[in-house]
TORTISE-340022 format. One record per residue (C-alpha): chain; y negated, z, x. Coordinates in steps of 0.02 Angstrom, whole numbers, m for minus. Each point is the difference from the previous one (the first is absolute). Layout:
BEGIN
{cadena A y Y z Z x X}
...
//
This chain:
BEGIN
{cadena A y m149 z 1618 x m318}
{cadena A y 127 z 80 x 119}
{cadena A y 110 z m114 x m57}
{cadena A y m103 z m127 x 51}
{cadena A y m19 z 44 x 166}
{cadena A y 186 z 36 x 36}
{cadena A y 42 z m155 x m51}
{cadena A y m142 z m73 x 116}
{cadena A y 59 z 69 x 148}
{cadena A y 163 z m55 x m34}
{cadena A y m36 z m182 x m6}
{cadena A y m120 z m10 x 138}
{cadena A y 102 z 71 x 113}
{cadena A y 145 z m117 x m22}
{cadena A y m93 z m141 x 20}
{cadena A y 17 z m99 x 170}
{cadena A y m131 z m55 x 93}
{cadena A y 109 z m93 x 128}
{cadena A y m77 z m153 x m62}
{cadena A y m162 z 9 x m102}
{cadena A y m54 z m188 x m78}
{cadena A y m157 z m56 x 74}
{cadena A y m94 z 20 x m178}
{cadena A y m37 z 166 x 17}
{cadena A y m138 z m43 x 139}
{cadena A y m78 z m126 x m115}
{cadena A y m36 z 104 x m143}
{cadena A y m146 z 86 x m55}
{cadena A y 88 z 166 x m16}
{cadena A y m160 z 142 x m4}
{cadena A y m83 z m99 x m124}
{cadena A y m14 z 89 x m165}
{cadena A y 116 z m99 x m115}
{cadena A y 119 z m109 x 65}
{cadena A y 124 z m97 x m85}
{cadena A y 196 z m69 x 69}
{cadena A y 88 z m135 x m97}
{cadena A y 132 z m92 x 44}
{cadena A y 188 z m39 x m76}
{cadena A y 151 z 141 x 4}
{cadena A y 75 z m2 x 153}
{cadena A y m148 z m60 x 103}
{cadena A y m7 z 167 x 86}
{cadena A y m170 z 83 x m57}
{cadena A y 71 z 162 x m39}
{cadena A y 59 z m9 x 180}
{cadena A y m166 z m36 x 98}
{cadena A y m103 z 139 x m125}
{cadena A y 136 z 143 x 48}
{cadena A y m18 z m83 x 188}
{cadena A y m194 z 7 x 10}
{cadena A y 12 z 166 x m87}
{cadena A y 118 z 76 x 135}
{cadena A y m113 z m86 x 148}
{cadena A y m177 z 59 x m54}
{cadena A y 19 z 156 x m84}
{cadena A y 198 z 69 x 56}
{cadena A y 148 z 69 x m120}
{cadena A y m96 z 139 x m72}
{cadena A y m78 z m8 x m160}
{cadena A y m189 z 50 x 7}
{cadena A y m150 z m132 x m2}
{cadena A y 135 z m129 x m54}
{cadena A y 120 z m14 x m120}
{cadena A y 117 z m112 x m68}
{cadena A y 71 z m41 x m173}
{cadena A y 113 z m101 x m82}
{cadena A y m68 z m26 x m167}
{cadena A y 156 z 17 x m111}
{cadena A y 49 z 164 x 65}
{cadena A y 51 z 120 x m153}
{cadena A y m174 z 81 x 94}
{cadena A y m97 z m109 x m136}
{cadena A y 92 z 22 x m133}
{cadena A y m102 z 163 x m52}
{cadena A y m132 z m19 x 154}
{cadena A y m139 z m139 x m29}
{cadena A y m73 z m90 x 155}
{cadena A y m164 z 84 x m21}
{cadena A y 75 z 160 x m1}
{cadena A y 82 z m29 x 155}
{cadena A y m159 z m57 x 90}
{cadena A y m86 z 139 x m71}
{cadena A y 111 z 132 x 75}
{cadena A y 27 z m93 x 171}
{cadena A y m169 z m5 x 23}
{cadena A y m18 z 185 x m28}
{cadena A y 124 z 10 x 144}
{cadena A y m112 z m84 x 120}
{cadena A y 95 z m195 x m25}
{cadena A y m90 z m119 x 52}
{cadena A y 106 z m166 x m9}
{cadena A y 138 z m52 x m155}
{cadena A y 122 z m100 x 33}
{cadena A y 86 z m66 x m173}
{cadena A y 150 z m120 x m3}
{cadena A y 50 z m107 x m134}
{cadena A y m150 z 25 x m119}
{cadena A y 53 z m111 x m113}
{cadena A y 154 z 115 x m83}
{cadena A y m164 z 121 x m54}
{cadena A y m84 z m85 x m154}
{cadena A y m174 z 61 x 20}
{cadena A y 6 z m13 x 193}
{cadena A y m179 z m97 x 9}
{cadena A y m86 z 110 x m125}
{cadena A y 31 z 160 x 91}
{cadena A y m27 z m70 x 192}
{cadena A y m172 z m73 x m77}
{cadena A y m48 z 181 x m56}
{cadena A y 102 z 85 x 166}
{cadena A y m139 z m89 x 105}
{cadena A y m144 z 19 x m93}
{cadena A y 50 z 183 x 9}
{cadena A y 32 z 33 x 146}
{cadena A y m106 z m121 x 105}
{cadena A y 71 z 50 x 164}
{cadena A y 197 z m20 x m27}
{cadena A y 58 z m147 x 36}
{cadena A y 146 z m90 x m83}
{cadena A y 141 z m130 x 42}
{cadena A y 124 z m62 x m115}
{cadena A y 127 z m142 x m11}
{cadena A y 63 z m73 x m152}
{cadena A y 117 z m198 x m55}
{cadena A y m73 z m145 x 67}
{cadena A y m21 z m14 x m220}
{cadena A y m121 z 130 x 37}
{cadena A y m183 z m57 x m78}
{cadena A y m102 z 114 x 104}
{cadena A y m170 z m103 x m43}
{cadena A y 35 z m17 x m173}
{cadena A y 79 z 183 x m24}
{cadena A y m65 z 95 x m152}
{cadena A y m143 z 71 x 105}
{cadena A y m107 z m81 x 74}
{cadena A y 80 z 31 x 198}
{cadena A y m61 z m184 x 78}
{cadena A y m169 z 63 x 73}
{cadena A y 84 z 136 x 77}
{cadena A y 172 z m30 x 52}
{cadena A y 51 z m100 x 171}
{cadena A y 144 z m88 x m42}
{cadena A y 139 z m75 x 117}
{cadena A y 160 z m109 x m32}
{cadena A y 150 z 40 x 84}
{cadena A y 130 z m114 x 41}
{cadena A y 159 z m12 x 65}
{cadena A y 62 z m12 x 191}
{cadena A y m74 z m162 x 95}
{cadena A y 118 z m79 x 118}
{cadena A y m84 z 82 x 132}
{cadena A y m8 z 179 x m94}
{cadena A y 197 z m38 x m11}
{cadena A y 16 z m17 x 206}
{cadena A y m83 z 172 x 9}
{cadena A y 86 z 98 x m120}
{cadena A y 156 z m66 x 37}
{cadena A y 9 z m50 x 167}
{cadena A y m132 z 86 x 85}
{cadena A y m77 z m156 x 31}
{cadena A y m213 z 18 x 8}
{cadena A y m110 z m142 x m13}
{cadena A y m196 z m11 x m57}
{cadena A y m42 z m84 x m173}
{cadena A y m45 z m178 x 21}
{cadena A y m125 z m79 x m103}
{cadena A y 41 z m172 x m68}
{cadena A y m136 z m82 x 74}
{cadena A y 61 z 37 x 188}
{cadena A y 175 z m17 x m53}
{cadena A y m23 z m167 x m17}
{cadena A y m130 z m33 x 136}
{cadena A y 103 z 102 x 126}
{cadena A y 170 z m12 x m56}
{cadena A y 74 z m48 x 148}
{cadena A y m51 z 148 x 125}
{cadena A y 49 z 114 x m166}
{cadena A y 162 z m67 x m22}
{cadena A y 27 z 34 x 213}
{cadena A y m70 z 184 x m14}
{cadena A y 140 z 37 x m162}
{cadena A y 158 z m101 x 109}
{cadena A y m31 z 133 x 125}
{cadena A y 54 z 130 x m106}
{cadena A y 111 z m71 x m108}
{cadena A y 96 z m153 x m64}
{cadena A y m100 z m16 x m147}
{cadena A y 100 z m120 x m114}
{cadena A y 151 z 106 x 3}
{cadena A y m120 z 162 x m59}
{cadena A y m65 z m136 x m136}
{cadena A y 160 z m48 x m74}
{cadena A y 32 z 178 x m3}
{cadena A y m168 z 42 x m80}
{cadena A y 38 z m140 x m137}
{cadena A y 153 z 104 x m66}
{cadena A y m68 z 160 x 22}
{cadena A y m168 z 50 x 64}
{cadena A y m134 z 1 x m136}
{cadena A y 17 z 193 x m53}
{cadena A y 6 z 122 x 88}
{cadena A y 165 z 98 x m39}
{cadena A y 138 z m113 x 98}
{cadena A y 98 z 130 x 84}
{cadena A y 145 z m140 x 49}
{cadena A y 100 z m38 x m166}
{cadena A y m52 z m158 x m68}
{cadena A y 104 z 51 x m171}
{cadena A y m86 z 153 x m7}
{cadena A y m164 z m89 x 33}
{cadena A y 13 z m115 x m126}
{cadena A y 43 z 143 x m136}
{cadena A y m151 z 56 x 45}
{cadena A y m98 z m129 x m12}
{cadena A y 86 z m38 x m165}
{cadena A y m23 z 201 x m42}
{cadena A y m198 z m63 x 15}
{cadena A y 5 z m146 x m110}
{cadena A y 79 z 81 x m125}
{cadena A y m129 z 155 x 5}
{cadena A y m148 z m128 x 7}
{cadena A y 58 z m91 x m146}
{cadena A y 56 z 125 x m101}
{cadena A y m127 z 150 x 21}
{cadena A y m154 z m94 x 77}
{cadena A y m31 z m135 x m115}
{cadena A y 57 z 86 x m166}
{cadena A y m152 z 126 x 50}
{cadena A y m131 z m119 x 70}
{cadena A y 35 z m177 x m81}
{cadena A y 61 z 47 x m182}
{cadena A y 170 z m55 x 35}
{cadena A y 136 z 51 x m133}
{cadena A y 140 z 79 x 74}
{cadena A y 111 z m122 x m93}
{cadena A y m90 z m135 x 88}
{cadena A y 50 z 58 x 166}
{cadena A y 173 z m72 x 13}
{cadena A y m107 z m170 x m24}
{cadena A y m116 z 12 x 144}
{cadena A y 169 z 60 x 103}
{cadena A y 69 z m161 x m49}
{cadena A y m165 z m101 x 38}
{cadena A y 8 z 63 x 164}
{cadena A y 182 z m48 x 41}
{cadena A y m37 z m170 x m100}
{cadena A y m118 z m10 x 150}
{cadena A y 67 z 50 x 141}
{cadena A y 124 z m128 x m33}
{cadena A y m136 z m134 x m21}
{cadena A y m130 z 33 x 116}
{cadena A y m106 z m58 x 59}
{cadena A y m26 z m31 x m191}
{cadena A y m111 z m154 x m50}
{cadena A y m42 z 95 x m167}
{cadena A y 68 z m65 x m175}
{cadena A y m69 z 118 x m107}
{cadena A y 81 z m65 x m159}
{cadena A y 165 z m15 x 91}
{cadena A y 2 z 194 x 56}
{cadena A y m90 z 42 x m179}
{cadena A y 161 z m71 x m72}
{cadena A y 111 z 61 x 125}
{cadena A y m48 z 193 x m49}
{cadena A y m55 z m29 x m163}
{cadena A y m194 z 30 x 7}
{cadena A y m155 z m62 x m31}
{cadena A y m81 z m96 x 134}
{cadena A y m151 z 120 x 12}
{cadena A y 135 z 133 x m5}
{cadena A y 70 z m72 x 136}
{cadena A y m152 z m33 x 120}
{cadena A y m60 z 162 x m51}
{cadena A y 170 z 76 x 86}
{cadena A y m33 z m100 x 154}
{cadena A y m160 z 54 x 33}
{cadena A y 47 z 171 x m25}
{cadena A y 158 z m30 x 135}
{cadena A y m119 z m31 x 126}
{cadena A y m112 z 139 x m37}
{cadena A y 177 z 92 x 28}
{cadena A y 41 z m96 x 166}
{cadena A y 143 z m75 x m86}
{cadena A y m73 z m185 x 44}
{cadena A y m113 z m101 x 66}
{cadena A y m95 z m121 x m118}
{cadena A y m78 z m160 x 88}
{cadena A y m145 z m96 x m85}
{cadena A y m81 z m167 x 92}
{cadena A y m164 z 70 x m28}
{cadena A y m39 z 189 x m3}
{cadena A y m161 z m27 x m52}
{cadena A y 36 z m87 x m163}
{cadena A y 132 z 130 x m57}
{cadena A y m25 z 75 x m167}
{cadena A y 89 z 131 x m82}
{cadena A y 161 z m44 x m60}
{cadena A y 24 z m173 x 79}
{cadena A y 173 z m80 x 76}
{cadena A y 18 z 17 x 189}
{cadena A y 46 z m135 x 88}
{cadena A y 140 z 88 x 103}
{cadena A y 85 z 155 x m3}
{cadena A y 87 z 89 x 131}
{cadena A y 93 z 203 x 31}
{cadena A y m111 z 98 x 50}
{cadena A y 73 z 25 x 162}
{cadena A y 184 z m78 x 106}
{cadena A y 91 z 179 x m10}
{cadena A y m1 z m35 x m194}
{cadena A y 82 z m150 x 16}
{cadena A y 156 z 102 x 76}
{cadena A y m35 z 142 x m103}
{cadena A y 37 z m99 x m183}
{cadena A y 144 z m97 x 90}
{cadena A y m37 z m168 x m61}
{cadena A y 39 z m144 x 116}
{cadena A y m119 z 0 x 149}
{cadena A y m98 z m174 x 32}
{cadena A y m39 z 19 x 175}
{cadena A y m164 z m129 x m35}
{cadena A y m49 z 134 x m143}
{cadena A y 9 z 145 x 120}
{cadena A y m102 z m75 x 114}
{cadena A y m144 z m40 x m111}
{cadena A y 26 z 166 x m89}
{cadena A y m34 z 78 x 155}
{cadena A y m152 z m104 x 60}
{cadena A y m91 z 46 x m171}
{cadena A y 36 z 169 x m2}
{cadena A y m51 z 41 x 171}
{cadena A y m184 z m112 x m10}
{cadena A y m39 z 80 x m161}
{cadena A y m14 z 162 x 47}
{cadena A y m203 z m39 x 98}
{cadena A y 0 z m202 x m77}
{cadena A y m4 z m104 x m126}
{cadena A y 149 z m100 x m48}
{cadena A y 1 z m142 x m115}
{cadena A y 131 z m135 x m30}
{cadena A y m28 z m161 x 100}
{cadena A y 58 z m135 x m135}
{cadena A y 11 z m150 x 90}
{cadena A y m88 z 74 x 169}
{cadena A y 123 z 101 x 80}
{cadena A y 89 z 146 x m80}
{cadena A y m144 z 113 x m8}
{cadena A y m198 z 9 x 42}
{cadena A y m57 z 153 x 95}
{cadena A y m177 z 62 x m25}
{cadena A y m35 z m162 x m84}
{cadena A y 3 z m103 x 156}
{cadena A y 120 z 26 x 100}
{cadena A y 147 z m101 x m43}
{cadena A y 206 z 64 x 41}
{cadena A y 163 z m58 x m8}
{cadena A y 165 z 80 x 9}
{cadena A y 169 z m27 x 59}
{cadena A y 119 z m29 x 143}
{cadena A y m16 z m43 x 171}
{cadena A y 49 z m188 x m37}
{cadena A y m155 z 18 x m111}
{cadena A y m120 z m136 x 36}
{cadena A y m198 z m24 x m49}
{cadena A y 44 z m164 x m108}
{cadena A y m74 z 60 x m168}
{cadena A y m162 z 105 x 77}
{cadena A y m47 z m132 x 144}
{cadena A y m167 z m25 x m45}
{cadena A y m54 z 154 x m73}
{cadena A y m112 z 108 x 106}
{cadena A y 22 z 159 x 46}
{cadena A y 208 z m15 x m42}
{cadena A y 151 z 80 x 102}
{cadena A y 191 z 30 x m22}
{cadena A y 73 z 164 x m30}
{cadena A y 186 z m46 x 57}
{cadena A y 134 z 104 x 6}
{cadena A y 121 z 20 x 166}
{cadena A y m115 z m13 x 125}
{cadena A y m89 z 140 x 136}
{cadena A y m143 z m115 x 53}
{cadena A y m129 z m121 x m60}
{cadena A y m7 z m178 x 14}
{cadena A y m179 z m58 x m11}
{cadena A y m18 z 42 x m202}
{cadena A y 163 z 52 x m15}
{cadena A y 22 z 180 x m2}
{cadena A y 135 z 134 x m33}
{cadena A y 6 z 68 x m166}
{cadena A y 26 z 165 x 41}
{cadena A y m164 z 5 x 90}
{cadena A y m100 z 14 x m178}
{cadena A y 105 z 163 x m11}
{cadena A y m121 z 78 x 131}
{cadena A y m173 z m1 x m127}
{cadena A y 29 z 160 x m35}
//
């Protein structure tokens, strides 16, 4: 247990709270079991240490933090732990990466019905099924999602740039008095090109080549560690879903031919979709359907796209600006909407009714002109014209 607690104070102290990501005020945190999910890299070990070092200081005493494959737990169980922190007078657990302890859900279940007044937080992969864990957590547990930086997270944390969230609804009622207040403090196309190549996580310190190692670092951790353990993945399959990905990153945005990418990596076809839904799970991609409501398990998207622009750079494939753009668009709206593939209205459909298309500033409304409730995201420009708005400005929903 001493152990523990060294190691505790170590890491909270070196964490910086210069600039603290704008989740921590919108979660639940005294409730009794909370749960963090979100991909590698995302930064949720980052904001736990940070709201442990704000609310309860460096010290080890009501609060303590773990990181759940420390050697700690390789002769310590979880309930043990609990059991003697609670002795101690703890009052709050704080345990990272829950998923590299098999019986994680088990023990928390029993930790709380034990010990009724200790609360718990824990992160774990965005693979993480925290409702359908092997005990029964979902009447209990709040559960969040955490993504990566929005374009306007990106301004803070790396140019000390602050501006409020903006909902999507008075982005594009009011986008032209929004697009004034952000040219004030900055030139915001320049920070968005910027942002494309290397703004979504959180750990750019300046190197783009180091970056992109990085992000590659993740993608190869994801692939071959996440979704061996949560989506029955054989290891040797894992070079296969590496070369999926690279297949599409230099195809997207992918209108999907299952049998062509079954043949091109030698699987099945339900081997194949069963990959791609389990690559979004991962944040690898994006899957578009037409219709939400009508997908069922298993069925062909109608588009695929990255995840997110910095993986674009990150796999080094050849960089269609068009693609980017989109890429972007759908990453950002997905994170509080729903995004579905427009077919022959627009590229995509927004909440169901609200209708967008993307692309450059010479982009006009020839394909959407009678469809209600329909703008242009276009790239290259600081202000709106009429229904014609910045692209970057979608970056600012969260």
């Amino acid at each position: 247990m001493e152990t523990l607690f060294k190691k505790h104070q170590i890491l909270i102290s070196q964490v910086s709270m210069d600039i603290v990501r704008e989740t921590i005020n919108t979660i639940s945190w005294e409730k009794q079991l909370v749960g963090i999910r979100g991909s590698r890299g995302v930064g949720k070990t980052t904001l736990m240490r940070q709201y442990i070092k704000k609310n309860y200081g460096i010290k080890p005493g009501e609060a303590l933090y773990c990181v759940l494959d420390s050697l700690y737990f390789s002769n310590h169980s979880l309930l043990q732990l609990a059991e003697t922190f609670h002795l101690m007078g703890g009052k709050h657990l704080f345990l990272d990466e829950v998923h590299k302890y098999p019986t994680w859900s088990q023990e928390i279940k029993e930790i709380i019905d034990l010990y009724p007044d200790m609360k718990i937080t824990f992160s774990g992969s965005s693979l993480l099924q925290i409702l359908n864990a092997d005990a029964d957590l979902s009447r209990r547990v709040l559960s969040y999602d955490m993504a990566g930086l929005s374009f306007r997270e990106f301004l803070h944390f790396y140019k000390g740039i602050q501006f409020p969230v903006k909902s999507l609804d008075d982005i594009l009622s009011n986008a032209y008095n929004i697009c004034m207040e952000i040219n004030k403090l900055c030139r915001p196309q320049q920070l968005f090109e910027q942002y494309l190549r290397a703004g979504y996580y959180p750990f750019y310190d300046g190197n783009e080549e180091e970056y992109y190692s990085r992000i590659e670092n993740v993608i190869n951790f994801i692939i071959e560690q996440e979704m061996t353990q949560f989506c029955g993945v054989e290891f040797y399959n894992t070079r296969k879903i590496k070369a999926l990905l690279v297949f599409l990153a230099e195809n997207v945005p992918y209108e999907v031919n299952i049998a062509k990418l079954s043949t091109y990596l030698e699987l099945n076809k339900q081997t194949v979709l069963s990959y791609l839904a389990n690559m979004e799970r991962a944040e690898l991609l994006h899957l578009l359907y037409s219709d939400n409501k009508s997908v069922t398990r298993l069925q062909k998207p109608d588009k695929i796209y990255l995840h997110n622009p910095n993986m674009f750079y990150a796999l080094g494939q050849r960089n269609e600006i068009g693609t980017i753009r989109e890429c972007f668009a759908v990453n950002q709206l997905s994170v509080k909407h729903t995004v579905e593939y427009g077919k022959t209205q627009g590229d995509f459909r927004i909440d169901g009714h609200i209708t967008v298309e993307v692309g450059g500033q010479d982009k006009t409304f020839d394909q959407i002109a009678d469809i209600p409730d329909s703008y242009i995201l276009a790239d290259m420009m600081e202000h709106p014209v009429g229904k014609k708005l910045p692209l970057w400005i979608v970056g600012l929903t969260y």
